[in-house]
LUMPA-272280 format. One record per residue: residue in three letters; z, y negated, x negated of N, C-alpha, C in turn. Coordinates in steps of 0.1 Angstrom, whole numbers, plus 5000, padded with zeros to 4 digits. Example, Ala and Ser with C-alpha at 12.3 -4.5 7.8 and 13.67 -1.06 7.14 Angstrom:
BEGIN
ALA507850574868507850454877507850334868 SER507150224872507150114863507950004871 
REM end
This chain:
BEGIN
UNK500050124991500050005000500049884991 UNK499649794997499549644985500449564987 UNK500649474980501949384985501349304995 UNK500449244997500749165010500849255023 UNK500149395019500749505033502149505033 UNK502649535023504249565023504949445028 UNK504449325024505349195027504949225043 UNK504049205043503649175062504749255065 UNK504849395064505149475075506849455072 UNK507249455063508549425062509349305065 UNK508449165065508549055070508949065089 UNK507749165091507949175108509149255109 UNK509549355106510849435107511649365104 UNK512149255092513049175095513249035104 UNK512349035111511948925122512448975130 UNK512349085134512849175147514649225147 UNK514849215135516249205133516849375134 UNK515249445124515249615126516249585113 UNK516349535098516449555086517049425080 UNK517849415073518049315063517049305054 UNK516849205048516349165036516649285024 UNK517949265016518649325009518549535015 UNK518449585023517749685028516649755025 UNK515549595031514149665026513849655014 UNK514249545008513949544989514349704981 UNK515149784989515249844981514749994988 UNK513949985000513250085004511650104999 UNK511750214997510350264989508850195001 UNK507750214995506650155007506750295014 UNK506650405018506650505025508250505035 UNK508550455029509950425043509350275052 UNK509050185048508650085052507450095061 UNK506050195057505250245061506050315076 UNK506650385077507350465086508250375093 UNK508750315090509650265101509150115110 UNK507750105106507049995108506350075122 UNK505550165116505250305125506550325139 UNK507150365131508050385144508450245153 UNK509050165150508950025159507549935166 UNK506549925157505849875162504349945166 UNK503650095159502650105162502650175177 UNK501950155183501450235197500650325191 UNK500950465200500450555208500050615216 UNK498450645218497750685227499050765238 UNK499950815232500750925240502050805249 UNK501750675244502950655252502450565264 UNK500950575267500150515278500050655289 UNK500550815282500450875294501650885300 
REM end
């Protein structure tokens, strides 16, 4: 992932009030990747 992917998505998680600052700095991009996933991406499955 690149850093402005990583900033973005961690930026919006801490907007949301999912994560501290101090938190994400020290989570890997595959945690940040995932829990971005879990809070914000949709799924075709949650329209049925």
């Amino acid at each position: 992932m690149s850093q402005v992917e990583r900033n973005a998505k961690a930026q919006k998680l801490i907007d949301q009030q999912k994560f501290s600052e101090k938190s994400i700095s020290k989570m890997a991009d595959s945690q940040i990747e995932y829990y971005h996933w879990l809070y914000f991406d949709d799924s075709v499955y949650d329209y049925m």
